[in-house]
MDTraj code that builds the backbone (N, CA, C; nanometers):
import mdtraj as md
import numpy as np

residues = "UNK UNK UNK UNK UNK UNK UNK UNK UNK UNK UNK UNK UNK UNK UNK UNK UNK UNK UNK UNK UNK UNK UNK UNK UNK UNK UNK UNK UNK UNK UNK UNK UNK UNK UNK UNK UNK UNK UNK UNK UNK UNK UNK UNK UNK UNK UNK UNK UNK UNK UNK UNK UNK UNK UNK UNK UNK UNK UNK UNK UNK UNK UNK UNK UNK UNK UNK UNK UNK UNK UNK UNK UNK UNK UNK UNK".split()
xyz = np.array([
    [4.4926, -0.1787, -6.5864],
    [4.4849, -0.2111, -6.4457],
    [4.5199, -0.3582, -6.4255],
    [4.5931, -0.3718, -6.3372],
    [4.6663, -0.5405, -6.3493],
    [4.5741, -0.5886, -6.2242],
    [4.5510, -0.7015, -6.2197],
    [4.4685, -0.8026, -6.1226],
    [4.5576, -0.7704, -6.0021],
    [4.6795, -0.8359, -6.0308],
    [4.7733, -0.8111, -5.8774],
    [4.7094, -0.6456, -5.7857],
    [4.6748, -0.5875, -5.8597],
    [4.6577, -0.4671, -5.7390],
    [4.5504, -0.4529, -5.6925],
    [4.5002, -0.5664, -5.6837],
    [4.3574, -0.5885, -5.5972],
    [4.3267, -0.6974, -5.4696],
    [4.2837, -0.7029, -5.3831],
    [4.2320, -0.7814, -5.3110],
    [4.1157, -0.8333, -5.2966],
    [4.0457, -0.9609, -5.2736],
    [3.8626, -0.9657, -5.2867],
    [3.8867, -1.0170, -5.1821],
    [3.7095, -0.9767, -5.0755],
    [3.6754, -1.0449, -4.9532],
    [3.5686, -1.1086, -4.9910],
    [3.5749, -1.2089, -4.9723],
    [3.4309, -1.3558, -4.9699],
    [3.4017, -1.3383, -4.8773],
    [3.2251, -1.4039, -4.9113],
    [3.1486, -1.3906, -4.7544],
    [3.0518, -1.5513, -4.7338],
    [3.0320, -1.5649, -4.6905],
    [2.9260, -1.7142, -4.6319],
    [2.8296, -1.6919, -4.6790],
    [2.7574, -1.5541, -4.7186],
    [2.6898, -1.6216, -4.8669],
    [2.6472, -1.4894, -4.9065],
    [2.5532, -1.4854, -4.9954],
    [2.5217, -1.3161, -5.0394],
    [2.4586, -1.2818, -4.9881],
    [2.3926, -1.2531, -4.8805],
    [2.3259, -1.1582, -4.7936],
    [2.4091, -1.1241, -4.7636],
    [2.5701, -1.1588, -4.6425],
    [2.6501, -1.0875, -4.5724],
    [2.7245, -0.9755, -4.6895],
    [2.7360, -1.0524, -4.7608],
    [2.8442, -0.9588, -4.9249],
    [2.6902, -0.8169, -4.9227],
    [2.5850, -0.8306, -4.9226],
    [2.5094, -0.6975, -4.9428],
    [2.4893, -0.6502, -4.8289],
    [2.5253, -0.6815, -4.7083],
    [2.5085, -0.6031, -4.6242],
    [2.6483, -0.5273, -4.5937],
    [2.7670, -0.5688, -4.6639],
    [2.8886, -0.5130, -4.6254],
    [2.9029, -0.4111, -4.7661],
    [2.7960, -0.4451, -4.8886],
    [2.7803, -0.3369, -4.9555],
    [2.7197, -0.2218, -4.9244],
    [2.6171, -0.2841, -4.8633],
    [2.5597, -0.1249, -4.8138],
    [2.6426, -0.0527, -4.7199],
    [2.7126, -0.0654, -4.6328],
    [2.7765, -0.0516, -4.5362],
    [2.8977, 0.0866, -4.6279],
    [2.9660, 0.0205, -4.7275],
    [3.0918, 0.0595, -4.7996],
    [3.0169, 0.1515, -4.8829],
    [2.8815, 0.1376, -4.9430],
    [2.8091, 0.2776, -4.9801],
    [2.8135, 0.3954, -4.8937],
    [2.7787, 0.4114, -4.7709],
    [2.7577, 0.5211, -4.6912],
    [2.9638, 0.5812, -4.6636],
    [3.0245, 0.4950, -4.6935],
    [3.1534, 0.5462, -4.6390],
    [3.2209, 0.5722, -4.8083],
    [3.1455, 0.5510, -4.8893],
    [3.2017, 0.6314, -5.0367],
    [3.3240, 0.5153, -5.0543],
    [3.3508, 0.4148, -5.0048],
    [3.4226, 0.3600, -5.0219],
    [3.4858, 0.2770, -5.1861],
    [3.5533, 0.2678, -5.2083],
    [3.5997, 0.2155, -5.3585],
    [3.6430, 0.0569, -5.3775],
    [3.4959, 0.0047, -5.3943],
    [3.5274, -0.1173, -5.4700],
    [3.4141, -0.1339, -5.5964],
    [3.3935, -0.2994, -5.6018],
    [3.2908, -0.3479, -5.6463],
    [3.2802, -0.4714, -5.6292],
    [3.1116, -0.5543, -5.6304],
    [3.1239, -0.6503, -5.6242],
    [3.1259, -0.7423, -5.7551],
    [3.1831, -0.8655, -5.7414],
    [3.1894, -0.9569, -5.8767],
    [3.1820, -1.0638, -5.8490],
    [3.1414, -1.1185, -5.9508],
    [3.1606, -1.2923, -5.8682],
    [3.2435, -1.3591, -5.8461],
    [3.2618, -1.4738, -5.7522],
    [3.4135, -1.5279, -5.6949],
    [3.5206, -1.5681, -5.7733],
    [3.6421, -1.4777, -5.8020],
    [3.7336, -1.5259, -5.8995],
    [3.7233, -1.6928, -5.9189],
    [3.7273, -1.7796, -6.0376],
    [3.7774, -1.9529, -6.0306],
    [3.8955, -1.9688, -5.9971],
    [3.9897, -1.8700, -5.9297],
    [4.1805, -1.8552, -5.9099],
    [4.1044, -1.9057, -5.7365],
    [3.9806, -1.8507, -5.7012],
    [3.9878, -1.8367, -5.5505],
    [3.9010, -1.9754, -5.5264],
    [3.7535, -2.0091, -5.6001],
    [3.6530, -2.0638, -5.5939],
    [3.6185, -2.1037, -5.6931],
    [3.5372, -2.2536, -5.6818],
    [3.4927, -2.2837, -5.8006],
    [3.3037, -2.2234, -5.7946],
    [3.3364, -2.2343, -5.6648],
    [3.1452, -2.2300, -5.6364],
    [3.1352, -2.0872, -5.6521],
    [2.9415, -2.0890, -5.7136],
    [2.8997, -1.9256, -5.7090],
    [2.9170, -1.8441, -5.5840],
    [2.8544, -1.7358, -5.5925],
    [2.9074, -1.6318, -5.4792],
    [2.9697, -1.4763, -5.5536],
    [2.9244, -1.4313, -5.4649],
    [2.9934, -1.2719, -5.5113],
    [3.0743, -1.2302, -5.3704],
    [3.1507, -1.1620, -5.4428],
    [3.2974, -1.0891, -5.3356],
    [3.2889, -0.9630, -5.3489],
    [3.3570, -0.8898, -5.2528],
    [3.4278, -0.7593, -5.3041],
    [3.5703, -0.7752, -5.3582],
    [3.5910, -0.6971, -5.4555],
    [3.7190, -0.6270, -5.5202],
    [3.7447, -0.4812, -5.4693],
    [3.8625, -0.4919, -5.3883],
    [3.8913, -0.3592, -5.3789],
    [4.0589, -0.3253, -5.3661],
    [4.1252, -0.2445, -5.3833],
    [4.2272, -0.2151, -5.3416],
    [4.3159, -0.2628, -5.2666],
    [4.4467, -0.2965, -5.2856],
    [4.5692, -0.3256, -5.1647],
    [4.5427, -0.2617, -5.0808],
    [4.5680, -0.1196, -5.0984],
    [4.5955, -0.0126, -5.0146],
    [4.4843, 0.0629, -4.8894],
    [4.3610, -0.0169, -4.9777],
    [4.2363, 0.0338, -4.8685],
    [4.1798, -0.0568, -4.7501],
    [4.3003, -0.1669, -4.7461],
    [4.2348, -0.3110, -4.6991],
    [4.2358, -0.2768, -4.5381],
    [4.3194, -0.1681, -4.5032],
    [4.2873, -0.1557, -4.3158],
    [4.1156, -0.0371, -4.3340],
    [4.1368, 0.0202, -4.4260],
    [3.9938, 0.1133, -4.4041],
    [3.8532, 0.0068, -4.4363],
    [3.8796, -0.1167, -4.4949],
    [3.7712, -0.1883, -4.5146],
    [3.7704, -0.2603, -4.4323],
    [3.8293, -0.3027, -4.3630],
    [3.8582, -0.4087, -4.1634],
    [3.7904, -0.3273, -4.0950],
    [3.8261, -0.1788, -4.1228],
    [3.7494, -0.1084, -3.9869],
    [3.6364, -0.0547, -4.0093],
    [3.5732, -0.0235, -4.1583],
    [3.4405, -0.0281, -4.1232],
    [3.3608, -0.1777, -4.1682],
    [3.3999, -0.2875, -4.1877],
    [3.3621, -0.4061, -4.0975],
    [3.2825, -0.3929, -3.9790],
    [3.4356, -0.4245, -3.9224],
    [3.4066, -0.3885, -3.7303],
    [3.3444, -0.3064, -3.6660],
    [3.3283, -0.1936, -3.7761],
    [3.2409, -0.0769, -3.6660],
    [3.0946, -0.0833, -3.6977],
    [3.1032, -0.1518, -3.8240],
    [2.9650, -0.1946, -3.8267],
    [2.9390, -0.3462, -3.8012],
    [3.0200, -0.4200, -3.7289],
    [2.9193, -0.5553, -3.6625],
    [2.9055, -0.6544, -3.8029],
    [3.0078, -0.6013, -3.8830],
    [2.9757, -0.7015, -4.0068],
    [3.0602, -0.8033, -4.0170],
    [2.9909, -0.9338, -4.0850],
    [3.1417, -1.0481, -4.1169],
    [3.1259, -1.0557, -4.2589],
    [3.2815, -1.1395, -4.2888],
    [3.3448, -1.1480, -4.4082],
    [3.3930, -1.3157, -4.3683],
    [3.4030, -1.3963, -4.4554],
    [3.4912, -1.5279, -4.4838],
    [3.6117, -1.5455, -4.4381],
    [3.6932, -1.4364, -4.5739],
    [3.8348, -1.4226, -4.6046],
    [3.8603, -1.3233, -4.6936],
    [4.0338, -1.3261, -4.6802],
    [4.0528, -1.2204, -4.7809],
    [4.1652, -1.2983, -4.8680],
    [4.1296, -1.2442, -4.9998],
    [4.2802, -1.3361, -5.0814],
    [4.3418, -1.1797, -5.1567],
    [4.4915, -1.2417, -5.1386],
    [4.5610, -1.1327, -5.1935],
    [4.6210, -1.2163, -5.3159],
    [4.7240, -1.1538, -5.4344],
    [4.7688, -1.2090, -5.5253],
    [4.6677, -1.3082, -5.5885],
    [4.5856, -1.2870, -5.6683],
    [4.4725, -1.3630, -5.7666],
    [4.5291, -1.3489, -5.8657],
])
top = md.Topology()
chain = top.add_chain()
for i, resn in enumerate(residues, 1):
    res = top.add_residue(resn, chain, resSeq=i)
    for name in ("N", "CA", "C"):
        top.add_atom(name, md.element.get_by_symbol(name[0]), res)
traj = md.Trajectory(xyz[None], top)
């Protein structure tokens, strides 16, 4: 599995990252969390890793659940 085929979303700190986990639990959704690549961040923190391809289904249950995210980095 090559890095390039992933995207991670950072969050403002780890409460928001577990509440957008729980969130991506109920929708069976496919990631995981890890801690902030050093390509993205030097500081601690955990992100999601998930998919190129799932990145509009993870925007929209975001939004439908009232949740925030940082950013998103593509190519790590």
């Amino acid at each position: 599995m090559k890095m390039n085929e992933f995207n991670y979303m950072t969050f403002k700190s780890v409460s928001y990252a577990m509440k957008v986990e729980a969130a991506l639990k109920k929708y069976n959704f496919n990631y995981k969390i890890i801690p902030v690549p050093r390509s993205i961040s030097s500081s601690c923190g955990l992100c999601i890793r998930f998919y190129k391809e799932d990145m509009e289904k993870l925007i929209t249950i975001i939004k439908n659940n009232n949740l925030q995210y940082e950013n998103i980095y593509t190519n790590c």
